[in-house]
C-alpha positions in Angstrom: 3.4 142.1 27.8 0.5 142.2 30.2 -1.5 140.3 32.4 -5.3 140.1 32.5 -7.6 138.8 35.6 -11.1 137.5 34.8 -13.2 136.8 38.5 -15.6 134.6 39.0 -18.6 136.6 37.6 -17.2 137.2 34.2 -17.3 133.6 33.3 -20.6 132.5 35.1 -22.5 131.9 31.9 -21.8 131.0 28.4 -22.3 134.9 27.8 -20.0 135.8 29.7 -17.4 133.6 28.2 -17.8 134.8 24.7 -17.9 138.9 26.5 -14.4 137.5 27.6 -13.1 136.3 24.1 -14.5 139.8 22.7 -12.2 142.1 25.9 -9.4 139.8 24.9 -9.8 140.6 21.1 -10.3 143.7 21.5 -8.5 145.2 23.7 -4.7 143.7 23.8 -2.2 143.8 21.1 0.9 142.0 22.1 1.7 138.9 24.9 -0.7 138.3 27.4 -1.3 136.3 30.4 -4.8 135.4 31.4 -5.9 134.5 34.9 -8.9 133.2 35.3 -10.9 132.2 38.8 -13.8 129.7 39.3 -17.1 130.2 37.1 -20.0 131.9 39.2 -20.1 130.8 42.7 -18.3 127.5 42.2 -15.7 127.9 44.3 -18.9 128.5 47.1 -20.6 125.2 45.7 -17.4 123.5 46.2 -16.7 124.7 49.6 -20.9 122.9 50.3 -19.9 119.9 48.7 -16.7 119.2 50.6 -18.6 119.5 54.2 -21.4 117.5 52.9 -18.7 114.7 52.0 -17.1 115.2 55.3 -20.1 115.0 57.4 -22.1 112.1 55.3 -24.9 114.4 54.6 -27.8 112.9 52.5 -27.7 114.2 48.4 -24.3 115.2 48.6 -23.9 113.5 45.2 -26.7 115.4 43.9 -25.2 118.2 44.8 -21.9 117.2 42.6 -24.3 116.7 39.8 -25.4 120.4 39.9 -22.0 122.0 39.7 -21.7 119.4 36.7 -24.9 120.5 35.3 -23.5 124.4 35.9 -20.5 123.8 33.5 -22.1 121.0 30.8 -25.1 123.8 30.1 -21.9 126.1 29.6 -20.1 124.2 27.5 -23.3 123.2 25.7 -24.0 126.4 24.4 -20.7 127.4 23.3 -19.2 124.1 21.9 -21.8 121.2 20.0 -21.8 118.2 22.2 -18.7 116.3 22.3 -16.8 117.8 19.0 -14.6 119.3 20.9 -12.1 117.6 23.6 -12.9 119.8 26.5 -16.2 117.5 27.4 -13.3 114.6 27.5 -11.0 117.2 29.6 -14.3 118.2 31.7 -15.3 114.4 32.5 -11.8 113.6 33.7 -11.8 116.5 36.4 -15.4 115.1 37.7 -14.0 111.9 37.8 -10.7 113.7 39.8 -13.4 115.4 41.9 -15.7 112.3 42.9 -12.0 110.8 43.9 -11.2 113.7 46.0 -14.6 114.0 47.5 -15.1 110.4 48.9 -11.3 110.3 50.3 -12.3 113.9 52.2 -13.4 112.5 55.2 -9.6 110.6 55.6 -7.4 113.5 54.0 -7.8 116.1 56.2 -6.9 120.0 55.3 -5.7 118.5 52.0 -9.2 117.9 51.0 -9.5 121.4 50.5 -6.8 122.4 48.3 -7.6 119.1 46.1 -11.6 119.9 45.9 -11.7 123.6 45.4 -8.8 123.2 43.3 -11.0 121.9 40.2 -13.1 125.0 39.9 -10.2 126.7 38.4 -9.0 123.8 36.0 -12.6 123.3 34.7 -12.9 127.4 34.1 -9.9 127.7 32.3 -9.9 124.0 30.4 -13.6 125.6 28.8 -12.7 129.1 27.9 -9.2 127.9 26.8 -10.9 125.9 24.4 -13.6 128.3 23.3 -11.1 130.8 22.6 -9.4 128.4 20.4 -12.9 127.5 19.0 -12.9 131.1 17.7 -9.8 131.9 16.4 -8.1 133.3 19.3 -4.7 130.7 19.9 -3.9 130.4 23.2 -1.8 127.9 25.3 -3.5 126.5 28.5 -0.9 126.5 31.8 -1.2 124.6 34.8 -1.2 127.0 37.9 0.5 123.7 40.3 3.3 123.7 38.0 4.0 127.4 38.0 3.2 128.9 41.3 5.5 127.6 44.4 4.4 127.5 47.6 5.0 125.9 51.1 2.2 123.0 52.3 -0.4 124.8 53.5 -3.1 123.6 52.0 -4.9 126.8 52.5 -3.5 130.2 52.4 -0.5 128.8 51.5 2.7 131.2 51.1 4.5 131.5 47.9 8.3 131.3 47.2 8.1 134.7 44.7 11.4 133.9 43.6 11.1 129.7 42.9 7.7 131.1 41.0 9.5 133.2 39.0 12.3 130.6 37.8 9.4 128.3 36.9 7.5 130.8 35.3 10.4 131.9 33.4 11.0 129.2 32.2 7.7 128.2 30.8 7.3 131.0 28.6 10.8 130.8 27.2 9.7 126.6 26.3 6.5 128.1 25.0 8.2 130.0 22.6 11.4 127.9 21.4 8.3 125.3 21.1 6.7 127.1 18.4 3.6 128.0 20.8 4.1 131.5 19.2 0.9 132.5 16.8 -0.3 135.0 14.8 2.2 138.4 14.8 4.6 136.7 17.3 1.5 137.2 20.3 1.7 134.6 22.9 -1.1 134.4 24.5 -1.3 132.0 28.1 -4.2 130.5 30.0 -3.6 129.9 33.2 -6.5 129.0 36.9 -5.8 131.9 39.9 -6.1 130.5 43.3 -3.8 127.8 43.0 -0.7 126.3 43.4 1.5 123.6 44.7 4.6 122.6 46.9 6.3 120.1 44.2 3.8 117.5 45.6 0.4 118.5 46.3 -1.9 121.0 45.1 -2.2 124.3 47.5 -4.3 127.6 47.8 -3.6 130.9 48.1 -6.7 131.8 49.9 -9.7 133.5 49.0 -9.7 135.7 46.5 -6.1 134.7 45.6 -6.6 134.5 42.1 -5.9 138.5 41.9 -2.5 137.6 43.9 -1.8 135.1 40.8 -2.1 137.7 38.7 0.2 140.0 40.6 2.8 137.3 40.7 2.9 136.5 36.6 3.1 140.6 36.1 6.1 140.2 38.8 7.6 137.5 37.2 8.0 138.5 33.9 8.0 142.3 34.3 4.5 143.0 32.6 4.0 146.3 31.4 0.3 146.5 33.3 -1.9 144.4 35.2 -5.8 144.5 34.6 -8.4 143.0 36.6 -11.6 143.0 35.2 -14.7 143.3 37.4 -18.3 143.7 37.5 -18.2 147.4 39.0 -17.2 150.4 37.1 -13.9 150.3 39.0 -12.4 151.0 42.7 -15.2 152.4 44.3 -14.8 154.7 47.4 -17.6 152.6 49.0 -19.9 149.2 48.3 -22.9 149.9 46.9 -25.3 148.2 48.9 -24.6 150.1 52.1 -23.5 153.5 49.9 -25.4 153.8 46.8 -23.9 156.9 46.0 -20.7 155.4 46.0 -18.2 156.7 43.4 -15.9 155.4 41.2 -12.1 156.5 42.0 -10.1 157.4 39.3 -6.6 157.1 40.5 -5.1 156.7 44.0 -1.5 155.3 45.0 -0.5 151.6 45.7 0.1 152.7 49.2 -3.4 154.0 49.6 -5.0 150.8 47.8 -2.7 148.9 50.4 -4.6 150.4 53.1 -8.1 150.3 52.1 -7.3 146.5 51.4 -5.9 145.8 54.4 -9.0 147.8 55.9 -11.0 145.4 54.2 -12.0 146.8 50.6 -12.9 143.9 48.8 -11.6 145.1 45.7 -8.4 143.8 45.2 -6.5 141.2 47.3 -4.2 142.7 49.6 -1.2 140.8 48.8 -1.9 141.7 45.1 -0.4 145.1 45.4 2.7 144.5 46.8 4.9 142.9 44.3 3.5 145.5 41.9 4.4 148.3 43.6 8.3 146.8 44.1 8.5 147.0 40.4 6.2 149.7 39.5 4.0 147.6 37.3 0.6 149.9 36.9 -2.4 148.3 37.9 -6.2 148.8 36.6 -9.4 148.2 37.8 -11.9 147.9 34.9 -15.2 147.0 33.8 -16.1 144.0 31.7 -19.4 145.2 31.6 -18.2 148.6 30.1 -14.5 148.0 28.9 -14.7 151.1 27.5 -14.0 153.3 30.4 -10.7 153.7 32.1 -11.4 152.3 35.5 -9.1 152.7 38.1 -5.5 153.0 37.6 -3.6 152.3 41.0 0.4 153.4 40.5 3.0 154.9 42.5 1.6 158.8 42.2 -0.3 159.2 45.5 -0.9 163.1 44.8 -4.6 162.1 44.5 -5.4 160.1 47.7 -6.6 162.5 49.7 -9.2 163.5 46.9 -11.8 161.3 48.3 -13.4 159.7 51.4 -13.5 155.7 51.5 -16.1 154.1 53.8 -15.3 149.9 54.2 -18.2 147.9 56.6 -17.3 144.5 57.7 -20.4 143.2 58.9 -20.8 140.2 61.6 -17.7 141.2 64.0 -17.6 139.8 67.1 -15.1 142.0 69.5 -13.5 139.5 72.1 -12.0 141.2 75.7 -9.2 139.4 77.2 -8.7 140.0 80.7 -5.2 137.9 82.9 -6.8 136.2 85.8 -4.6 137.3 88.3 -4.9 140.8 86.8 -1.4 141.4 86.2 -0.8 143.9 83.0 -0.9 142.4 79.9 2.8 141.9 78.7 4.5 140.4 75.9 4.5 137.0 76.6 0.5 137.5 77.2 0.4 139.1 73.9 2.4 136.1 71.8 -0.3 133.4 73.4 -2.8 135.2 72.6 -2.4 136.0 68.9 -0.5 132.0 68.9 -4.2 130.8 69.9 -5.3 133.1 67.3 -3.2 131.8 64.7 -4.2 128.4 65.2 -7.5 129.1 64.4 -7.0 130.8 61.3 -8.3 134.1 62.6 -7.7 137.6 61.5 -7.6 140.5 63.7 -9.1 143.2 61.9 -9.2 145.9 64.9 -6.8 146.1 68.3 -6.8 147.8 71.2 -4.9 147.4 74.4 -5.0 148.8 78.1 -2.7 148.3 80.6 -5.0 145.1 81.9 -6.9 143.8 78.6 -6.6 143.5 75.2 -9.6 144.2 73.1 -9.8 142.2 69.1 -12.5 142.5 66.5 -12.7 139.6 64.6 -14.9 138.6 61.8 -17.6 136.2 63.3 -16.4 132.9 62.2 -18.5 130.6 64.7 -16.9 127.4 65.7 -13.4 129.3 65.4 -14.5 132.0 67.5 -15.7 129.8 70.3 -12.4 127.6 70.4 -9.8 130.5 70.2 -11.7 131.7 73.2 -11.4 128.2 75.0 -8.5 128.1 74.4 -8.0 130.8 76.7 -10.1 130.7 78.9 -7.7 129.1 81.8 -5.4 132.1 81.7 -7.9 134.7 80.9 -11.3 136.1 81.7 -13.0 136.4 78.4 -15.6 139.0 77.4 -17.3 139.4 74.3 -19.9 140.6 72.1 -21.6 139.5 69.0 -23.3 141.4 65.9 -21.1 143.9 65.2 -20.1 146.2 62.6 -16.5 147.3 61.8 -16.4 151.3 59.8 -13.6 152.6 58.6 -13.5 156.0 56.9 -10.2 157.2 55.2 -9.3 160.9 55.0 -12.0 161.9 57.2 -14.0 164.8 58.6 -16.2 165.4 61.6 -19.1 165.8 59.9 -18.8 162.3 57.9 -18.2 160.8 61.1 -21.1 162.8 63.2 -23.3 161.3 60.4 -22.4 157.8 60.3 -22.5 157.2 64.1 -25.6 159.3 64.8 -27.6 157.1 67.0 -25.0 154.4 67.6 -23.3 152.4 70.5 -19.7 152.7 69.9 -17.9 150.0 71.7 -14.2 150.8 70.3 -13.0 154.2 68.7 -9.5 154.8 67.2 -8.5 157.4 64.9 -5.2 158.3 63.3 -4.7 161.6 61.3 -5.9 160.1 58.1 -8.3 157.3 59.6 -10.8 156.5 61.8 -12.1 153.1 62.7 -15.5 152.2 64.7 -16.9 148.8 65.9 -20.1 149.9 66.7 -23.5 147.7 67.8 -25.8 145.7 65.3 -25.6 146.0 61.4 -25.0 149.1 59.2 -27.0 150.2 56.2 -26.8 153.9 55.0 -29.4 155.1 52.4 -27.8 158.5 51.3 
């Protein structure tokens, strides 16, 4: 049994869809679970869509009509024009959407989760159906009836184990129901992303839909996980700031872990976890080139050390909190701080403390920003600068380092023995 994640870009054009139908083919032989995110940049569109609703901005329901347009000139080149029941299925979701959209403005957070929501269910509702189209039976699941989580409507957290019962149980109805094809394969279509809490829809966050794949593999102890991407596999860099970046063959779940958390866009940090507690293999491949092994991530970490990783994060704004009454920074200073943090659903990617100020680096999320540091600004002098870039290089040497920070202000070093981390002025590029 095994699970297989298709992203965004391997269903952003009819193409695309039918490259999918030819990987599943192709490449599996027995049960499989397919996870499948928003097509292209919907999930993006979406996000446009909902603030123009919000804030009553002028050709917002254009702007409805061309993520409509985005999935009918899909469906229009894979399936003739209304024989088959997916333009029905589609229609109903828009009409969903339009609902969702217009109460926005009233519903708060929950606006999110139900918006964004439909990328996934339109996605997997058309290439559900064109596999079918082409001989390749599959049973379409809802995500909100599978995945448990508490009410956040974003980022919401999962109950593994509730997941797992439900989960469970599907597949065992799915095959006393006779949803068994060809050979005995069961083969199951199901949206990443998404979930529910028994009464509304939830999120799992960006990039979430590789954390739903992680959680089906988890669930019903899948030989192998495989999330299929448009790069070669793991690189040990991104391309547009390292184009010699290199494709890394094999590295530990502990070491993917870290470059995650690090900020490797990759895979989704909490991906990894649940398949490392049950040593469920996990590979990074191609669906441009399916053909080549990827990346395998497992529990052998005799390889790490092999190669260097560099990870930017771009627009970091570092934020200096200093008491008023300069007293040391203590616990209690600490647990306000990172509550006020909290509230604004920040992330601190870098900290550093003295005895009398505490130092974050936090991606530069505008609005946010501005109100976690408002927030405390009665109890604290605030400091901060804007335009930064975050480095971290894993399993460094001083010559790697000499060369990326040659002719840079570092504002914030820290290095550990197998890591070293930089927030340094202004943007990065590197052309060698």
């Amino acid at each position: 049994m095994k699970v297989y994640k298709f992203g965004g870009a391997s269903v952003k054009d009819a193409e695309s869809v039918r490259n999918v139908a030819h990987i599943i083919e192709e490449y599996n032989d027995g049960e499989l679970w397919v996870v499948v995110s928003a097509m292209g940049k919907t999930t993006n569109a979406l996000e446009s869509v909902l603030e123009a609703y919000r804030h009553q901005f002028e050709n917002r329901e254009q702007s409805v009509e061309r993520i409509r347009t985005f999935h009918e000139d899909i469906m229009r080149d894979l399936f003739p024009f209304g024989e088959n029941e997916v333009w029905n299925e589609v229609e109903d979701l828009f009409i969903q959407l339009k609902e969702s959209l217009e109460q926005a403005p009233d519903t708060g957070h929950q606006a999110y989760a139900e918006v964004i929501s439909i990328g996934e269910l339109l996605s997997t509702h058309i290439v559900s159906a064109y596999l079918n189209s082409v001989g390749i039976l599959n049973e379409w699941a809802d995500a909100r009836e599978l995945i448990c989580t508490d009410s956040r409507p974003e980022e919401a957290k999962v109950d593994l184990k509730k997941s797992q019962q439900r989960i469970q149980q599907h597949r065992n109805e799915l095959i006393t129901g006779g949803a068994l094809h060809e050979e005995d394969e069961l083969l199951v279509m199901t949206q990443g992303f998404i979930g529910s809490n028994g009464e509304n829809v939830t999120t799992l966050g960006r990039e979430g839909s590789d954390f739903t794949a992680g959680i089906l593999a988890w669930s019903l102890d899948a030989q192998e996980v495989s999330i299929w991407k448009d790069v070669p596999g793991m690189l040990n860099a991104d391309p547009k700031y390292f184009p010699k970046a290199q494709t890394i063959e094999k590295l530990s779940y502990k070491e993917a872990i870290e470059l995650s958390y690090y900020g490797a866009s990759v895979i989704h940090p909490k991906t990894l976890k649940p398949l490392q507690n049950k040593n469920i293999p996990l590979y990074v491949r191609s669906f441009n080139d399916p053909d080549k092994g990827g990346t395998l991530i497992h529990e052998d970490d005799s390889k790490d050390q092999d190669h260097t990783s560099y990870i930017f994060k771009q627009n970091q704004v570092l934020v200096s909190i200093i008491p008023t009454d300069f007293s040391f920074i203590m616990e209690d200073n600490l647990s306000e701080i990172f509550k006020a943090m909290s509230e604004q659903g920040l992330r601190a990617n870098l900290v550093q403390n003295s005895a009398l100020s505490l130092s974050i680096c936090l991606d530069d999320k505008g609005q946010r920003v501005d109100d976690f540091r408002d927030s405390l600004s009665g109890s604290f002098r605030i400091l901060y600068n804007q335009g930064l870039s975050l480095v971290t290089v894993r399993h460094y040497d001083e010559k790697t380092i000499q060369r990326l920070l040659e002719g840079r202000e570092v504002l914030v070093e820290q290095r550990s023995r197998q890591t070293a981390r930089y927030v340094v002025r202004g943007g990065f590029t590197l052309s060698t």
